[in-house]
VEXKE-826116 format. One line per 4 residues: their letters; for each residue x, y, z of C-alpha. Coordinates in pm, whole numbers, m for minus. Layout:
A> X Y Z | ...
// end
This chain:
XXXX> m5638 4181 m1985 | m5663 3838 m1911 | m5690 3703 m1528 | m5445 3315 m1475
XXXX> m5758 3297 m1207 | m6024 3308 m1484 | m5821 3020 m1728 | m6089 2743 m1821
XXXX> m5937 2392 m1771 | m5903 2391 m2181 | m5706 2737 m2193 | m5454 2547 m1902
XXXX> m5478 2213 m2112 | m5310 2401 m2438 | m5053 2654 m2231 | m4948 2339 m2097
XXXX> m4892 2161 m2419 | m4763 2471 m2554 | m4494 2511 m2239 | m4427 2104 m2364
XXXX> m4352 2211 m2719 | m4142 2494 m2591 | m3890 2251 m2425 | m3915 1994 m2704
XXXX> m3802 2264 m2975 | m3530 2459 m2783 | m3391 2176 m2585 | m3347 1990 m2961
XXXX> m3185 2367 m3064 | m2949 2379 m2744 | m2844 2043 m2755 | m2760 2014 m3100
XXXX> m2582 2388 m3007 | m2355 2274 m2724 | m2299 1915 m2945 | m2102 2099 m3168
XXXX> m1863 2253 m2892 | m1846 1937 m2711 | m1738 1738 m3028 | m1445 1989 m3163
XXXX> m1336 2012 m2779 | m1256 1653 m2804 | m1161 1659 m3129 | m855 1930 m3041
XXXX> m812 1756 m2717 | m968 1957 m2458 | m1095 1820 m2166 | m1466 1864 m2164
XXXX> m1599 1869 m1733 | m2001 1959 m1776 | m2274 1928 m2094 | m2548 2101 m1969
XXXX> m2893 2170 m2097 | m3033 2489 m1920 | m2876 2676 m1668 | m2895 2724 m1299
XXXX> m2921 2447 m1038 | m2848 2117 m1167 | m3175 1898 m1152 | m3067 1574 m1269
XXXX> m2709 1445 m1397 | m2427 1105 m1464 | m2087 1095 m1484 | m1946 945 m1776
XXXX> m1580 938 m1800 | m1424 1266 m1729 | m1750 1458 m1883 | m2110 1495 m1595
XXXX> m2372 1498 m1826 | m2665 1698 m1689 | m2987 1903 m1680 | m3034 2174 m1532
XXXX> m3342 2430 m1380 | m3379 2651 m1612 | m3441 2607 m1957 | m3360 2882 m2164
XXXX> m3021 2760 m2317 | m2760 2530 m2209 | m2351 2513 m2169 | m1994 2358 m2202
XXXX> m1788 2348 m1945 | m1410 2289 m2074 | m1117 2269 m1875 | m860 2519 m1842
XXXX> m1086 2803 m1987 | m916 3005 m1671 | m532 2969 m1747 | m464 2933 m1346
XXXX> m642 2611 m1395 | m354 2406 m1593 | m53 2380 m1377 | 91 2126 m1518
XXXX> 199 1982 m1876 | m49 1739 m1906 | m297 1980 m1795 | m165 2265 m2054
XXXX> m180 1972 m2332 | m584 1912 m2204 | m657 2303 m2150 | m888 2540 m2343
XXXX> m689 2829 m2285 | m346 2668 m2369 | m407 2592 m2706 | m302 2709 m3031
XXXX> m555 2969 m3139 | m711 2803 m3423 | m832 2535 m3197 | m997 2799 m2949
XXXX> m1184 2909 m3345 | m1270 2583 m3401 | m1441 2496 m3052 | m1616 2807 m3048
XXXX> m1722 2806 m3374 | m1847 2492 m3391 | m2159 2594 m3156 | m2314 2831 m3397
XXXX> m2185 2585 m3692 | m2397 2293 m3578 | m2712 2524 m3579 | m2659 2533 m3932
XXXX> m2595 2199 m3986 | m2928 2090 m3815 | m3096 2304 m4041 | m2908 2191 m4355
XXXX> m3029 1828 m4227 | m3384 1890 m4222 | m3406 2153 m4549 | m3201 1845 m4749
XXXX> m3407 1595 m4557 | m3757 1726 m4692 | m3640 1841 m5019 | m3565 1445 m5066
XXXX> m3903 1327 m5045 | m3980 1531 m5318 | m4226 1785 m5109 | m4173 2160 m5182
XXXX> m3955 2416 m4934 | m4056 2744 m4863 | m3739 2977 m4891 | m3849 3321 m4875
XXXX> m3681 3665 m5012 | m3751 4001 m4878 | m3890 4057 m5200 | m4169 3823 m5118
XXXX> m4209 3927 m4795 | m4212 4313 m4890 | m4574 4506 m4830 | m4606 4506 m5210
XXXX> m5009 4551 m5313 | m4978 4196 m5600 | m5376 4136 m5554 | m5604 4343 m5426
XXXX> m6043 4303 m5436 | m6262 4459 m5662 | m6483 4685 m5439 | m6235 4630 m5114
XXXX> m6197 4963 m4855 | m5820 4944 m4989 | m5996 4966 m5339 | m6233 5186 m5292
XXXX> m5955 5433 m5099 | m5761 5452 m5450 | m5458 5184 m5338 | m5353 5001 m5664
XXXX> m5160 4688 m5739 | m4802 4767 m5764 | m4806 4994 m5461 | m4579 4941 m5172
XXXX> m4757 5001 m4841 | m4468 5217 m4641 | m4686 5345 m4292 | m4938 5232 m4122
XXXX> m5100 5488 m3908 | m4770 5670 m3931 | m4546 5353 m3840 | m4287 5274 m4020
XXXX> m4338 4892 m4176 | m4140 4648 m4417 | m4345 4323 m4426 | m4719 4163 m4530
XXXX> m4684 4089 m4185 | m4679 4408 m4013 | m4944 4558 m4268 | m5242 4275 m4189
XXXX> m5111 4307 m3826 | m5202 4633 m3841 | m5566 4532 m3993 | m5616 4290 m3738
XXXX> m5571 4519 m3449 | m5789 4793 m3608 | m6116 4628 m3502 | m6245 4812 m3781
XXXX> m6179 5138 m3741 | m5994 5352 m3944 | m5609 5326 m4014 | m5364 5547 m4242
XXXX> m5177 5403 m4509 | m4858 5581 m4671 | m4804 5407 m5032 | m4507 5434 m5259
XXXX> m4632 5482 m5611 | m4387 5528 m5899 | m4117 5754 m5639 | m4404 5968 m5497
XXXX> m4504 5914 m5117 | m4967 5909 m5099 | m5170 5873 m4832 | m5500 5684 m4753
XXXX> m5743 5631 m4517 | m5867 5304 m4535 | m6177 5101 m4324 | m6113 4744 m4230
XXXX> m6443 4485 m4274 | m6416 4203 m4124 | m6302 3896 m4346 | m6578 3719 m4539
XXXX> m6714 3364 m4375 | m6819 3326 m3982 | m6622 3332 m3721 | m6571 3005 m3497
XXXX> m6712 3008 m3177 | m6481 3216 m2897 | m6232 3325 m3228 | m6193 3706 m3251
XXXX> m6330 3878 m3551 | m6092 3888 m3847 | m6081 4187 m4028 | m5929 4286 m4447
XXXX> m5883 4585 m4604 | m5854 4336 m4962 | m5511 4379 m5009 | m5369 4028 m5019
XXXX> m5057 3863 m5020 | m5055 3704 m5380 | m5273 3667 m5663 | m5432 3345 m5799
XXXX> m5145 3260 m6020 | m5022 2869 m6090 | m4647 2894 m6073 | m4602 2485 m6028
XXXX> m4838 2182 m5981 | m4764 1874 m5754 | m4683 1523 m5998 | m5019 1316 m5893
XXXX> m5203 1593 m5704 | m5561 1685 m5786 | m5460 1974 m6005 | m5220 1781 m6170
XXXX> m5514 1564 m6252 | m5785 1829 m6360 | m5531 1943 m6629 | m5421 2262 m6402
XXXX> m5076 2418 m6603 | m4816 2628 m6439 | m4910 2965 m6561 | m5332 2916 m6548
XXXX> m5434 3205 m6349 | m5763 3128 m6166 | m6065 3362 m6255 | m6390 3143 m6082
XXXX> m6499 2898 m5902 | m6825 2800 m5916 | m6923 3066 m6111 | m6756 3309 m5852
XXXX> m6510 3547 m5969 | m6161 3524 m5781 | m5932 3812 m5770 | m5663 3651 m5467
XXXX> m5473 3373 m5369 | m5651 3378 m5081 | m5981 3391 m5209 | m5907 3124 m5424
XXXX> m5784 2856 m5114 | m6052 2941 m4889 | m6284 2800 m5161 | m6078 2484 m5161
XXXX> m6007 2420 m4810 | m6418 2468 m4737 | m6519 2179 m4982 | m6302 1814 m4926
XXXX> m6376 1576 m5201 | m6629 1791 m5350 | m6593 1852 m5692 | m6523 2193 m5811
XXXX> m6588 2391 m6111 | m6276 2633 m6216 | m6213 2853 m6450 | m5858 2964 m6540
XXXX> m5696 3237 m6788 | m5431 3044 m6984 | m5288 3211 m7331 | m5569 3487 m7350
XXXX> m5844 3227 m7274 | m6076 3118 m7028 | m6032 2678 m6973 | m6272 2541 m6746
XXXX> m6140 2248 m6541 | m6319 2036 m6297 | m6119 1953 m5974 | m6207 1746 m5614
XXXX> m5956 1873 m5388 | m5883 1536 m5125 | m5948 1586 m4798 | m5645 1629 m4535
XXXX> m5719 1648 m4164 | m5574 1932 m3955 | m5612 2062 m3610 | m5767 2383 m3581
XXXX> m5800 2517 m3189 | m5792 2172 m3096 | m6034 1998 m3268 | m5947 1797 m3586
XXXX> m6080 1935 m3874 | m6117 1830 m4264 | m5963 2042 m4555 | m5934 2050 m4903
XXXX> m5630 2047 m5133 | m5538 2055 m5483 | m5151 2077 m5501 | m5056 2425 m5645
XXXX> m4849 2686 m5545 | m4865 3058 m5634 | m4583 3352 m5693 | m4395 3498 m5429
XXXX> m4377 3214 m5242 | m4007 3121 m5350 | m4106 2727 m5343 | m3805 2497 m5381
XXXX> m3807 2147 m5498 | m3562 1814 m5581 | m3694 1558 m5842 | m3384 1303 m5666
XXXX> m3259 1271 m5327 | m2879 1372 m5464 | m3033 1698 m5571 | m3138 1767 m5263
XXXX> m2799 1751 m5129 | m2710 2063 m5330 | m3058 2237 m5301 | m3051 2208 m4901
XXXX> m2741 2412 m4908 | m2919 2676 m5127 | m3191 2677 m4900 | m2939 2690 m4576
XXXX> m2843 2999 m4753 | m3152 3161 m4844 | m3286 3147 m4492 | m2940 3231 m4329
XXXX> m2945 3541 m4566 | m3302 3636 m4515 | m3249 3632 m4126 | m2894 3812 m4136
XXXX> m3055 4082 m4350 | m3420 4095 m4140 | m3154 4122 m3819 | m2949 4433 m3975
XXXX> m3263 4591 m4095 | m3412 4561 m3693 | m3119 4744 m3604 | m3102 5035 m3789
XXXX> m3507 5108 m3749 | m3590 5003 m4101 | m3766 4698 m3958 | m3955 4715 m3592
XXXX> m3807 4566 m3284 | m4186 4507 m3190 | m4094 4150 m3420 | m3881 4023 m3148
XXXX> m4017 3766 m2961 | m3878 3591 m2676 | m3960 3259 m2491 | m4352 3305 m2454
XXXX> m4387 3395 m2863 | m4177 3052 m2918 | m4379 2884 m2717 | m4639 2983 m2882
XXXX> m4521 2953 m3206 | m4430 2591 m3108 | m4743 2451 m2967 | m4908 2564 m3314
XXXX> m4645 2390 m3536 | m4735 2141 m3321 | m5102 2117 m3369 | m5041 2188 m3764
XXXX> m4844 1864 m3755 | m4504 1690 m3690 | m4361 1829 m4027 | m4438 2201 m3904
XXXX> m4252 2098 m3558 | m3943 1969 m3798 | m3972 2307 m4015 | m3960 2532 m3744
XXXX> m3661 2366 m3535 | m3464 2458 m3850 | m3564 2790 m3906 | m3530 2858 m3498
XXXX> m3204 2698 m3561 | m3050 2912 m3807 | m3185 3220 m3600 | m2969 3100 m3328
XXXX> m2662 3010 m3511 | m2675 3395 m3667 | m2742 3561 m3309 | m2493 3348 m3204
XXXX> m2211 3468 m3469 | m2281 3858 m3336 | m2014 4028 m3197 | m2142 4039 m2854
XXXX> m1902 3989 m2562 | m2042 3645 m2397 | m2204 3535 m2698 | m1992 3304 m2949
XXXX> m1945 3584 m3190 | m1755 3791 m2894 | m1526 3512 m2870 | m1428 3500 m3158
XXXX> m1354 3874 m3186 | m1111 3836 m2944 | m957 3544 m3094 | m945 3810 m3393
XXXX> m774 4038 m3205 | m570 3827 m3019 | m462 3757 m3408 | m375 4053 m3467
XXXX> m226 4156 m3142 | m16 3824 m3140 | m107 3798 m2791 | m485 3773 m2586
XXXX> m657 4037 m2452 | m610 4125 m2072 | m770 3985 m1845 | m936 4284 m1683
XXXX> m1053 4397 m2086 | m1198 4091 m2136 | m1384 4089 m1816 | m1531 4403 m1863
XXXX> m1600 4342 m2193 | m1792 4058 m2059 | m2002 4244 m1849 | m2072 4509 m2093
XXXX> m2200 4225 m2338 | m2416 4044 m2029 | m2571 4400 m2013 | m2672 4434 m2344
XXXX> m2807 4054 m2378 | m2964 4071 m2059 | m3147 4408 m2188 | m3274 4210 m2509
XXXX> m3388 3966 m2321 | m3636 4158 m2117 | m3715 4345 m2422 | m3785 4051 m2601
XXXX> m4000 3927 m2256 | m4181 4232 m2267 | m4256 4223 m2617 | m4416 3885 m2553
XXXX> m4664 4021 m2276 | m4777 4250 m2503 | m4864 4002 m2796 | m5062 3835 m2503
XXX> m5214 4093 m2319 | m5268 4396 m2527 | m5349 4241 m2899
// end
């Protein structure tokens, strides 16, 4: 466990760019959240009295009309405060005209809905944004996410332990798991020692012990070991090369599967991309299996600078992409318009169905991270580029506007099932069921939240 006493000036230097990050990316989410209630409250007619971002004391704020724009302590969210969301509050006409609870019940939808709505507008921005400058989106399935075994080493401890490709890694040292991600997890945290793997093979349930080695190449100086048991995520197959890239150049083809680089066989994506990045405008001999033959092509991947633990660092890239990756792209800025819906809807669908599959078990609820793994997450989009920082704000952003949409009491979602049943009732829930069902839903967020928390201490302290 680490000691706050112990921090080097460095560690402190990135926590506090990562804290930085933190607050860039949600308040961005929160604002763009509570922009969508503010604007369909005045839109209906409602009087709108506070826009806050965070919670708590109020730090700094301005009056502007009837509306005090402020900020406030704590940063974890933010609010709308409309008028007349008590009914005592309206006691006149005027004030029934300009009240939240007075009005017709559409209008109540429409304000509340327009929160989680505005999440996935943002995200529909930036998805038909960067599909119009012609660079490719990642839009992932489950299917690509899956622990499926699609490339696996020659000679590997996975090989050697009799796991084939076209398994589907089901357990990992009796765990349950669902995703690539979970699986290398799982490798990482062996530290070499042995780990159990349950594999689905053709309806039949097999075990394995397997070894982990740690990863070919050196580790940087203060980095932990990495460790591989050679299954990898893809194999080195060309799905799509980048108009004007290096590949595109070197007469790469959509379809070429890549066998050897300098003379040395490749069985993974991986494999193949650690080759690449390692050797910036040096030229590279590669052989690839198109129709049945072997085509060698000569490629000098150019030289893109990234930041890697802080320090800027040169790699190499060709411009391919492999299978499984679900990579979308527009050839015109109008197609983008249509494609950044499709993508709205392939992450929206990936994160409704990853949420349902967290909650009946299929899925661990070690995954859910709270502030601390955001913060984290942000300060290395961050250092990966402003692009990554863009990229993540939408995908953060559709995960709030689908938490948002739950059925929770105090949550969006909650509203709106009472507006449901207030539908159906022809008349609103009482007062005293609606403040209980409040507190009930407070509970249950509140419990998330220090889940979430606690999950987040453990990523830090016990990885």
């Amino acid at each position: 466990m680490m000691s706050a006493l112990t921090w080097s000036p460095d560690t402190i230097w990135v926590l506090m760019q990562k804290a930085w990050w933190f607050l860039v990316v949600l308040g961005v989410l929160v604002a763009f959240h509570e922009l969508g209630h503010f604007l369909a409250a005045r839109w209906v007619g409602v009087k709108v009295l506070k826009f806050s971002l965070g919670f708590g004391p109020k730090l700094f704020g301005r009056q502007v009309g009837e509306t005090e724009y402020l900020v406030s302590a704590v940063p974890l969210g933010g609010y709308v405060k409309l008028f007349g969301e008590d009914e005592t509050e309206a006691a006149t006409p005027d004030d029934r005209r300009r009240s939240f609870a007075h009005q017709h019940l559409w209008g109540k939808v429409l304000i509340v809905a327009a929160g989680p709505g505005f999440n996935f507008i943002l995200a529909y921005l930036i998805f038909a944004g960067w599909l119009s400058t012609g660079a490719p989106l990642f839009v992932p399935t489950f299917r690509d996410l899956s622990a499926d075994v699609e490339a696996l080493v020659p000679g590997s401890p996975a090989a050697n332990a009799g796991v084939e490709i076209g398994d589907r890694i089901v357990k990992v040292n009796g765990k349950d798991i669902s995703t690539k991600t979970e699986l290398l997890d799982a490798v990482a945290k062996s530290k070499g020692q042995p780990i159990t793997l349950e594999v689905r093979r053709e309806g039949q349930a097999k075990p394995f012990t397997v070894t982990p080695i740690p990863a070919p190449g050196e580790a940087a100086a203060g980095e932990e070991v990495l460790y591989t048991i050679g299954v990898e995520e893809t194999p080195p197959l060309v799905t799509s090369v980048m108009h004007g890239s290096p590949a595109s150049a070197a007469g790469f083809q959509p379809g070429d599967r890549v066998v050897a680089i300098e003379g040395q066989p490749i069985y993974t994506w991986a494999q193949m991309t650690t080759h690449v990045k390692d050797h910036p405008l040096k030229p590279l001999r590669v052989e690839v299996l198109r129709n049945g033959q072997r085509v060698p092509l000569t490629v000098t991947p150019t030289a893109e600078k990234v930041t890697v633990n802080g320090q800027t660092v040169e790699v190499g890239k060709i411009g391919i992409s492999g299978p499984g990756r679900s990579l979308m792209r527009s050839d015109n800025p109008l197609e983008a318009v249509y494609h950044g819906l499709e993508a709205t809807w392939g992450w929206t669908e990936l994160t409704t169905i990853g949420l349902y599959k967290m909650i009946v078990g299929d899925i661990s609820s070690k995954n859910i991270g709270g502030p601390l793994t955001i913060a984290n997450i942000s300060g290395e989009a961050a250092s990966q580029g402003a692009s990554s920082v863009v990229f993540l704000i939408a995908i953060l952003s559709i995960n709030l506007g689908v938490l948002n949409l739950l059925p929770i009491p105090i949550l969006d979602g909650g509203h709106l099932l009472f507006f449901l049943i207030e539908g159906i009732l022809r008349k609103p829930l009482g007062e005293r069921q609606r403040e209980l069902a409040q507190q009930v839903g407070l509970v249950l967020l509140v419990g998330v939240m220090i889940f979430a928390f606690w999950n987040d201490l453990e990523r830090i302290f016990y990885r």
